[in-house]
N, C-alpha and C positions, 0 to 999 in steps of 0.2 A: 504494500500500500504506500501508494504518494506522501509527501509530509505536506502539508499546506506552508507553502512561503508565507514567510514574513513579511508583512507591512511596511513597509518605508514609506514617508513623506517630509516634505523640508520642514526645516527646523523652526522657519520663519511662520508654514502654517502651525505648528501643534502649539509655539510659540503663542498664536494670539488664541488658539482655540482655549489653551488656558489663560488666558488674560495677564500672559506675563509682561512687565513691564518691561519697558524698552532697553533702560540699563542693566535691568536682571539678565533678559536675552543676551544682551555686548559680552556681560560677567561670563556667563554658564557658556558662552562658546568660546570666552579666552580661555576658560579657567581645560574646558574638553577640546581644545585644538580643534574645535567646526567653524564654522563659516554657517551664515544664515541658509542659505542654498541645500546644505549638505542634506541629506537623505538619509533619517534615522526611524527605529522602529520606536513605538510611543515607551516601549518598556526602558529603552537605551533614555529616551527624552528626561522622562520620571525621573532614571536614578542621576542622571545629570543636575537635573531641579534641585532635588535631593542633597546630592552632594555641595550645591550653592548655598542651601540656605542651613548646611550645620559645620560648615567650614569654618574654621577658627577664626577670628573677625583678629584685626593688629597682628605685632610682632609674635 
């Protein structure tokens, strides 16, 4: 049996589908080396958010 492919859509779309802010998006694609354009699956999108918002804040 076939495996169902994975969903990919740019980062730009899932980006506003969650109502991420503009700086958050700049953040979370410096911080995961993307580009708005790139082509992630929503689960890769998540744990990138994820990762933004428990990141060690200063030195």
């Amino acid at each position: 049996m076939a495996k169902k492919p994975i969903e990919l859509f740019p980062v730009s779309e899932l980006a506003e589908k969650a109502g991420l802010q503009n700086w958050k998006l700049a953040a979370m694609c410096k911080a995961a080396g993307w580009t708005t354009d790139k082509q992630v699956s929503q689960s890769d999108f998540d744990t990138a958010v994820s990762n933004l918002e428990s990141r060690k804040m200063g030195g």
